[in-house]
C-alpha positions in Angstrom: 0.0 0.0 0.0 2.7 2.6 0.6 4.7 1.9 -2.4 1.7 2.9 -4.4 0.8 5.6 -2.6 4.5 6.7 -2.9 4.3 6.1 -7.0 0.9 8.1 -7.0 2.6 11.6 -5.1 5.9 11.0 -6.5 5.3 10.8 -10.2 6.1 13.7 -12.1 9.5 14.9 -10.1 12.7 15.6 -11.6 16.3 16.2 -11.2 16.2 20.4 -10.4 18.0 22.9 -12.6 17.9 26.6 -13.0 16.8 27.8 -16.1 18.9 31.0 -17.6 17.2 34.3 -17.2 14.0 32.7 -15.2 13.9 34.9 -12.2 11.5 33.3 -10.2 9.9 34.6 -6.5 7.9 31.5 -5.4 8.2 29.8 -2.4 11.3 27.5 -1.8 11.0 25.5 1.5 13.3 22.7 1.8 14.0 20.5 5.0 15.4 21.5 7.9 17.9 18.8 7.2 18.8 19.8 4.0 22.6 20.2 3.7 23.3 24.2 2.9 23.9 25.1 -0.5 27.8 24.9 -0.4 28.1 21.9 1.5 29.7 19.3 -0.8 29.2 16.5 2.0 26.4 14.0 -0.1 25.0 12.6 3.5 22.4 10.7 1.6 25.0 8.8 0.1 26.6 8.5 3.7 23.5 7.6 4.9 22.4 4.8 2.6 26.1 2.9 2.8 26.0 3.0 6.0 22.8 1.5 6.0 23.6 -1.4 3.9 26.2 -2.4 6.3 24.3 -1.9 8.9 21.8 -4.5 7.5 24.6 -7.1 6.9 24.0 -7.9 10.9 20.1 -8.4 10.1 19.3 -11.8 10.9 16.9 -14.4 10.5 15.3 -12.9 13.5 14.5 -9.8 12.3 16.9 -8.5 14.8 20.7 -7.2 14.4 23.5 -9.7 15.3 26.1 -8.5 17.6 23.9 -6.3 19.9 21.1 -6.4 22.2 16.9 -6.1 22.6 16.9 -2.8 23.0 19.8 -1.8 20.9 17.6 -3.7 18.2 14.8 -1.2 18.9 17.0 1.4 17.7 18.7 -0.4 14.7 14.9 -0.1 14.0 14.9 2.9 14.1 18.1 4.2 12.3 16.7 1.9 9.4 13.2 3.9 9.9 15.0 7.1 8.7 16.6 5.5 5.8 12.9 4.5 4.4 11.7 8.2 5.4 14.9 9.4 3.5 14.2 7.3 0.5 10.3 7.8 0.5 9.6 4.4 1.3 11.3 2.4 -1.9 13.7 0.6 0.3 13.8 -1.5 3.6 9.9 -1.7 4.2 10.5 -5.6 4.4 12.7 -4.8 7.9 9.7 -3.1 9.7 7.2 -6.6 9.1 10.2 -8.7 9.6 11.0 -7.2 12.8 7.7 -7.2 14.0 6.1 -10.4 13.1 8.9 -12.3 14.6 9.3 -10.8 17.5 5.8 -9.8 18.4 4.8 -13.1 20.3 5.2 -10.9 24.0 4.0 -7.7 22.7 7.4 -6.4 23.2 6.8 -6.5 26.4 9.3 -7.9 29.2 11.0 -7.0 32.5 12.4 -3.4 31.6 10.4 -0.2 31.0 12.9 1.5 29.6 13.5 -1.9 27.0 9.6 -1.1 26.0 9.6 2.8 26.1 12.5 1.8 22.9 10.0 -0.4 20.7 6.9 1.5 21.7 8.2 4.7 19.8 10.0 2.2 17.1 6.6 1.5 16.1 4.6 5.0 16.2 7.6 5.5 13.7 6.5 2.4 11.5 3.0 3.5 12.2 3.8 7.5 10.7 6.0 6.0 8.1 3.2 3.0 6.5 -0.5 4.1 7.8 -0.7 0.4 9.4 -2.1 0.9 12.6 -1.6 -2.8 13.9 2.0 -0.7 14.6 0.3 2.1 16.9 -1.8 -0.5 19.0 1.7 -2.0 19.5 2.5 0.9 20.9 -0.4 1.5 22.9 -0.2 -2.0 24.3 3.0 -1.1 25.3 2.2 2.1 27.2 -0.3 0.6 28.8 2.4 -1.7 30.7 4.5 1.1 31.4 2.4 3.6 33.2 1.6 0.5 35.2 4.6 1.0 36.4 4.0 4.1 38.3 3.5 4.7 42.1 3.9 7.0 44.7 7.2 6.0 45.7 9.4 9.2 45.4 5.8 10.8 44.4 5.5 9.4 41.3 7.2 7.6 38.0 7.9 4.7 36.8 10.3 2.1 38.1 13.5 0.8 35.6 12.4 -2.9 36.4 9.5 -4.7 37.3 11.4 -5.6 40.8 10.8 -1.8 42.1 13.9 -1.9 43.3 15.7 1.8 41.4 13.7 5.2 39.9 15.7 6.4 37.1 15.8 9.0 34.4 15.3 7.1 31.0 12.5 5.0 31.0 10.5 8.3 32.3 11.8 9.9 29.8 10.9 7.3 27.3 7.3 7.5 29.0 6.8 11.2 28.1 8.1 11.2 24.8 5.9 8.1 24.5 2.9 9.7 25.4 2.8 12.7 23.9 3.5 11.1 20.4 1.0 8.8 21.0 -1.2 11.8 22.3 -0.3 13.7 19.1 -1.9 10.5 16.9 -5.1 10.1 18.7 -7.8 12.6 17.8 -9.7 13.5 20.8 -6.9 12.6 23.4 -7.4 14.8 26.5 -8.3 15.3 29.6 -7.8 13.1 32.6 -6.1 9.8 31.8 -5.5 10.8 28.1 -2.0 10.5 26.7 -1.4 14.1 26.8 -2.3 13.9 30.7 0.2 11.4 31.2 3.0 13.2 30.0 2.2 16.7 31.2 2.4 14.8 34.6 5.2 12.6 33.8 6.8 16.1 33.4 6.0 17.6 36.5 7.3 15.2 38.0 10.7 14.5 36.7 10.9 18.6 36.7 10.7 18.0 40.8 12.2 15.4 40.8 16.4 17.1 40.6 17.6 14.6 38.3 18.2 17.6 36.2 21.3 19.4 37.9 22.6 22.5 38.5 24.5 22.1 35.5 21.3 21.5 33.4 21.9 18.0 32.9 20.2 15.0 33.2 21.6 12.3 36.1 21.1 8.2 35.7 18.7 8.1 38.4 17.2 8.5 42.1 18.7 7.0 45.0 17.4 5.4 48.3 16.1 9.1 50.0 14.8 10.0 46.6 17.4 12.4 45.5 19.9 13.0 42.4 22.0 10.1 42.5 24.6 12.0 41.0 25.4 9.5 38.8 26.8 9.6 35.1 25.1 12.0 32.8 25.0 9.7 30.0 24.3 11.4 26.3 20.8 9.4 25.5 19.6 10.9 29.3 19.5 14.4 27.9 18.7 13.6 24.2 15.4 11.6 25.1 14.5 14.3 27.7 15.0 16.8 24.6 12.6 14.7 22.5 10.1 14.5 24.8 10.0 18.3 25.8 10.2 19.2 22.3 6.8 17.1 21.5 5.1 18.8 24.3 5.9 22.0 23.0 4.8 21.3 19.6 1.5 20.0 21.0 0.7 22.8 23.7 3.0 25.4 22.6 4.1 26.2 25.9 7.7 28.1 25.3 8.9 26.8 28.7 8.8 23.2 27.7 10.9 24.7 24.2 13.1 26.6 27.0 14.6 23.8 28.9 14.7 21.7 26.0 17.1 24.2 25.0 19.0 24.8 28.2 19.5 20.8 28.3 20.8 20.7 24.5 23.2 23.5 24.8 24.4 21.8 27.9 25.0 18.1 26.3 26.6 20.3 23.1 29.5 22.0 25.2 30.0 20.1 28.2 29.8 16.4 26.9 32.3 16.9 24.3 35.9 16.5 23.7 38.0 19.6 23.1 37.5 19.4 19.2 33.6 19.9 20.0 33.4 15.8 18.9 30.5 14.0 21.3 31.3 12.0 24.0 30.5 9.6 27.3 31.7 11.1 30.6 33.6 7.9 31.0 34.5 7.2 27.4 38.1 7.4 27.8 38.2 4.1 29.8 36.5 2.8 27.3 32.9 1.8 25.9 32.1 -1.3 27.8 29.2 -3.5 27.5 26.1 -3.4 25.1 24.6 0.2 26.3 26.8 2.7 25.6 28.0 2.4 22.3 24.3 3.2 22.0 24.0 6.1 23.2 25.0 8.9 21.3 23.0 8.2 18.5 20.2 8.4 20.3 21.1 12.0 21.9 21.6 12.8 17.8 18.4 11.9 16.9 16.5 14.3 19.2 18.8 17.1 18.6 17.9 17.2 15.5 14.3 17.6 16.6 15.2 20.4 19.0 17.0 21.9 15.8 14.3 21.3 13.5 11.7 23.5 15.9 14.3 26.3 16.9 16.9 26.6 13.6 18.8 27.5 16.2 22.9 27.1 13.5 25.1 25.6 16.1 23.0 22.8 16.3 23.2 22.3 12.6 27.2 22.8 12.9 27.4 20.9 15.9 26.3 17.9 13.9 27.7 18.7 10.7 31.3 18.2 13.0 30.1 15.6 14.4 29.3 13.5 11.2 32.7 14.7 9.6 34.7 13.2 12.8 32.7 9.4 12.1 32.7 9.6 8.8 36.7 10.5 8.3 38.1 9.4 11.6 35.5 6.9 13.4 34.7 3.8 10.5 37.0 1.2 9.2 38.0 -0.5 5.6 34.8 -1.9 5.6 32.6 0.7 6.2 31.8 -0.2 10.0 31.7 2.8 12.3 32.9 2.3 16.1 32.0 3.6 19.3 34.2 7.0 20.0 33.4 9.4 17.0 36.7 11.4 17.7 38.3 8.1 16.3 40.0 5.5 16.3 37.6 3.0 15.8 37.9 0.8 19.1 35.5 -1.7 18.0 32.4 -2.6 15.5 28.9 -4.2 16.2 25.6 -3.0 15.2 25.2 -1.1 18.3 28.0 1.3 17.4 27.1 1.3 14.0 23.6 1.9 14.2 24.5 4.7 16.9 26.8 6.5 14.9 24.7 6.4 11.4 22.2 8.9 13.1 24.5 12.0 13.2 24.9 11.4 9.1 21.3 10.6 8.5 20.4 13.6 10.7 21.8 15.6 8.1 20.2 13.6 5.1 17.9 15.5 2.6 15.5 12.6 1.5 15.5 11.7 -2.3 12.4 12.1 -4.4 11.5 9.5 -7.3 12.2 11.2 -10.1 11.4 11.3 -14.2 13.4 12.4 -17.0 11.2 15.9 -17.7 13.1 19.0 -16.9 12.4 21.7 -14.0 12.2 25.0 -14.7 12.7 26.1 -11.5 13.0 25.2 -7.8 11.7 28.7 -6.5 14.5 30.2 -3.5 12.8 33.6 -2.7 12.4 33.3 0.9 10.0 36.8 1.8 6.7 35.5 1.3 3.1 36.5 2.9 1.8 34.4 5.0 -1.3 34.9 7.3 -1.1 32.0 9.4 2.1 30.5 8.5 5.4 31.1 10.1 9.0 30.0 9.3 10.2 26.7 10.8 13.7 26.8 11.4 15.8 28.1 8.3 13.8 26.2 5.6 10.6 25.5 5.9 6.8 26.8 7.0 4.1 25.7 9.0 0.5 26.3 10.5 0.7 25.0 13.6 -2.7 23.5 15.2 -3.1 25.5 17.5 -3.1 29.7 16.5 -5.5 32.7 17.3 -6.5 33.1 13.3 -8.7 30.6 12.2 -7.5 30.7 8.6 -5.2 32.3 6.4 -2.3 31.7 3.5 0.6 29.2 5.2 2.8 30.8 2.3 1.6 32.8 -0.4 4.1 34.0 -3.1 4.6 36.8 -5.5 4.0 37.0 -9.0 7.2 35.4 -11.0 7.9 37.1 -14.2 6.3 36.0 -17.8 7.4 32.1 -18.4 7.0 31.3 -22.2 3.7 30.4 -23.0 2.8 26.6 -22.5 1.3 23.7 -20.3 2.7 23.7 -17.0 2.9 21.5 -13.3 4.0 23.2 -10.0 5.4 20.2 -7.7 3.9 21.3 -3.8 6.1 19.6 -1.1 3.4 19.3 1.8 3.2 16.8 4.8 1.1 16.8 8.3 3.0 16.9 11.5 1.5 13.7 12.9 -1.8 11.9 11.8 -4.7 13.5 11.7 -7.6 10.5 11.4 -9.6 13.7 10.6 -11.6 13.6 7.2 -11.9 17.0 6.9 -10.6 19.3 4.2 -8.1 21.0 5.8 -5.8 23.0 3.3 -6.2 24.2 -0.6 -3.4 24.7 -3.2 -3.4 26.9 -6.0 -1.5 28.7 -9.1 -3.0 32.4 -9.6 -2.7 35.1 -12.0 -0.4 37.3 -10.6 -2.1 40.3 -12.7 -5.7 39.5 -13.0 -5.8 37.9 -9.3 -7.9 34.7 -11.1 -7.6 31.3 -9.7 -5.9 29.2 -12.5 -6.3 25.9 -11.2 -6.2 24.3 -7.4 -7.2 21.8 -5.1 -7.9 20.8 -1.6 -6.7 18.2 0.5 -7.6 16.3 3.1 -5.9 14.2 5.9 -6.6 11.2 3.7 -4.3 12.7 1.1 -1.4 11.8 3.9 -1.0 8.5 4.4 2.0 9.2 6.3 4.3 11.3 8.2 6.7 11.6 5.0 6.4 14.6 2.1 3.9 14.2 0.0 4.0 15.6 -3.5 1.1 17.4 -5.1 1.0 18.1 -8.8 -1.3 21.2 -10.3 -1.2 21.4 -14.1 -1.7 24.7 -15.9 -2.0 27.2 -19.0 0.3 30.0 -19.1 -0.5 32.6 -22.0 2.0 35.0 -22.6 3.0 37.7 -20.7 1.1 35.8 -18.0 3.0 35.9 -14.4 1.4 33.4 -12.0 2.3 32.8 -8.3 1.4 29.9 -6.2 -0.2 29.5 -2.9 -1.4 27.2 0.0 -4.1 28.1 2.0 -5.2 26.1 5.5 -8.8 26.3 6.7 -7.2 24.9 10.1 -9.5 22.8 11.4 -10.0 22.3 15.1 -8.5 19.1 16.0 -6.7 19.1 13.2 -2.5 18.6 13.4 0.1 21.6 11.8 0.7 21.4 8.4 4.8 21.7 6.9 5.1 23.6 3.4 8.6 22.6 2.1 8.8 23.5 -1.6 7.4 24.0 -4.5 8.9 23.4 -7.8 8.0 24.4 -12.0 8.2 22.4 -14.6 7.4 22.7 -18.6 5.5 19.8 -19.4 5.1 20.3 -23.5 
């Protein structure tokens, strides 16, 4: 089902060009990921060799030789963003591999933590395929953790089913968890809803002091209840991260955004060697044991989110040095990365692999299915109008779900100079924030005459135009007579419940 829903939005793209003399003032959104303009670093290319030998430790199983459960969870993962770089034409087989042979518990066992990893594994399969058997997985497995709570310490979950030690990750995992899961379920709120879960969650890992003076995140609680003042391991503050940045993008509260922030620029500058490369506090002893090399990665992957929301550059160049240092000083003769990034490689498994392949994909633009018909034109003028929509980061635009207009242009551009008269298709780059489950139209795209202010052509779309959380491509075809100029525009209707809409591009192309 996805690969055909991929053919039906993809047809009609092609490689981009500028065409001599078109000056163009359209709307050019790409990803926040995209590499800059002058970068000559292909991380797609990165990105998909690493992949590949990542996958030569898939087994039988559906799990990755050399590592671990949970590790596995995240080898899930990392493979997850490969098929959302490569709009689903690759490695689709991994996600019903994985989870029809390995389903037979639920993905449940004696670790919370161990679940919190699977449970947001599969809201990823869920936003990447439309299958929902993946988000009552998920469910199933929230269920069991919150069971996990009690009033010991006031509140939390417990890192085993013995009760015996309150940490940091698997609340962390918890919130992020729920508030995902909240962001997926129309009509989640109030007491006991998803959304309820992690705003509480919150509260109570915000009281709890495993967040230090130093603004970041300790391993845990200890006997009286307090910081443990144990290691400040990289996934403690990059899950944390996550989480508070899917709380702001669901309330919009800016404190949530705010410590997310303060926690970030802490792991960036104080968990690092003196070349700026990321590190564990104890990595110079060595990475021992399965959890570790794991680590890092994961702290990557919500960076990335936290950069994705504020734009904020040294994020960006933080992992841009950061994917340099693994990819030049941290993988061997055959392609394997290890565990310290600064390099040498120390040793290889699918842990450290898996880990270190999320600071190149982080930086990954995906790849569109393309034809052999030429583009015009991918349009770069940055100042347009927009009502309700606001820049995201660097690169692209959104209207958010929740704003004090209740409609209005996400982008609308201006007029682009005559084209030469012929049959046209503008390419628009759109996709939903989370899935909606709503029916409702909620946004219209059009092409306009830029003199005559006439709708030339346009249509409107729906959540069921989204089958999932990658870009989906929208094709309008139209007349231009000459001297025409014509501008393009997306309008949302934002409908209540409904999630934010992301505007990344739209391209021209002569179809004569």
């Amino acid at each position: 089902m996805i690969a055909r829903a991929h053919r039906h939005h993809l047809r009609g793209r092609a490689v981009v060009w500028a065409q001599a003399g078109l000056v163009c003032a359209l709307v050019c959104a790409p990803t926040v990921n995209r590499a800059r303009a002058d970068a000559a670093t292909d991380y797609y290319a990165q990105s998909l060799a690493a992949t590949r030998v990542l996958q030569h430790w898939y087994n039988a199983q559906g799990l990755w030789d050399t590592t671990g459960w949970w590790n596995a969870a995240n080898c899930l993962e990392a493979v997850e963003r490969m098929i959302e770089l490569n709009n689903g034409t690759e490695y689709l087989d991994v996600l019903r591999t994985t989870f029809a042979r390995n389903r037979t518990a639920d993905f449940l066992n004696e670790f919370y933590d161990d679940e919190g990893w699977w449970a947001l594994a599969w809201v990823r399969a869920y936003d990447l395929t439309g299958e929902r058997h993946y988000l009552r997985a998920a469910q199933t497995i929230f269920t069991d953790m919150i069971s996990g709570w009690d009033d010991h310490c006031g509140g939390g979950v417990w890192w085993k089913k013995d009760r015996q030690y309150k940490n940091a990750i698997p609340n962390e995992l918890l919130l992020l968890l729920a508030t995902r899961l909240h962001q997926r379920t129309p009509g989640d709120r109030g007491p006991g809803s998803c959304l309820d879960w992690a705003q509480r969650e919150w509260e109570w890992f915000k009281a709890s002091g495993m967040i230090n003076a130093e603004q970041l995140v300790n391993d845990g609680l200890d006997a009286d209840c307090r910081n443990n003042r144990q290691t400040t391991w990289t996934y403690n503050q990059g899950v944390i991260v996550g989480g508070l940045v899917e709380l702001y993008r669901s309330t919009g509260r800016a404190d949530y955004l705010t410590q997310a922030i303060a926690i970030g620029d802490a792991a960036t500058t104080q968990l690092v060697n003196a070349a700026g490369i990321l590190r564990e506090p104890n990595e110079r002893r060595g990475l021992r044991g399965g959890d570790g090399p794991q680590f890092k990665g994961i702290f990557i992957r919500h960076l990335a989110e936290l950069y994705e929301v504020t734009g904020f550059v040294r994020y960006r160049e933080f992992m841009e040095r950061n994917a340099k240092s693994v990819w030049e000083n941290n993988r061997d003769a055959r392609g394997r990365f290890g565990g310290r990034w600064a390099g040498p490689v120390d040793s290889v498994d699918a842990a450290r692999h898996s880990s270190a392949l999320r600071v190149i994909c982080a930086l990954a633009e995906p790849r569109l299915v393309s034809d052999t018909r030429p583009v015009l034109q991918r349009f770069k003028t940055p100042e347009q109008a927009h009502e309700v929509g606001r820049p995201r980061g660097e690169t692209q635009w959104i209207a958010e779900p929740v704003m004090d207009e209740n409609s209005g242009y996400i982008v609308k551009a201006a007029g682009m100079q005559p084209l030469p008269p012929g049959t046209y298709a503008a390419d628009f780059e759109l996709k939903l924030d989370y899935p909606a489950g709503l029916p409702a139209v909620l946004a219209r795209i059009s092409i306009w005459d830029a003199n005559t202010g006439r709708e030339l052509t346009g249509r409107e779309l729906s959540s069921e135009h989204f089958p999932n959380a990658l870009y989906q491509i929208f094709t309008l075809h139209f007349q231009v007579l000459a001297g025409q100029e014509v501008e393009a525009r997306t309008f949302w209707y934002r409908i209540p419940g409904a999630p934010g809409l992301i505007h990344r591009n739209i391209s021209l192309r002569s179809v004569n």
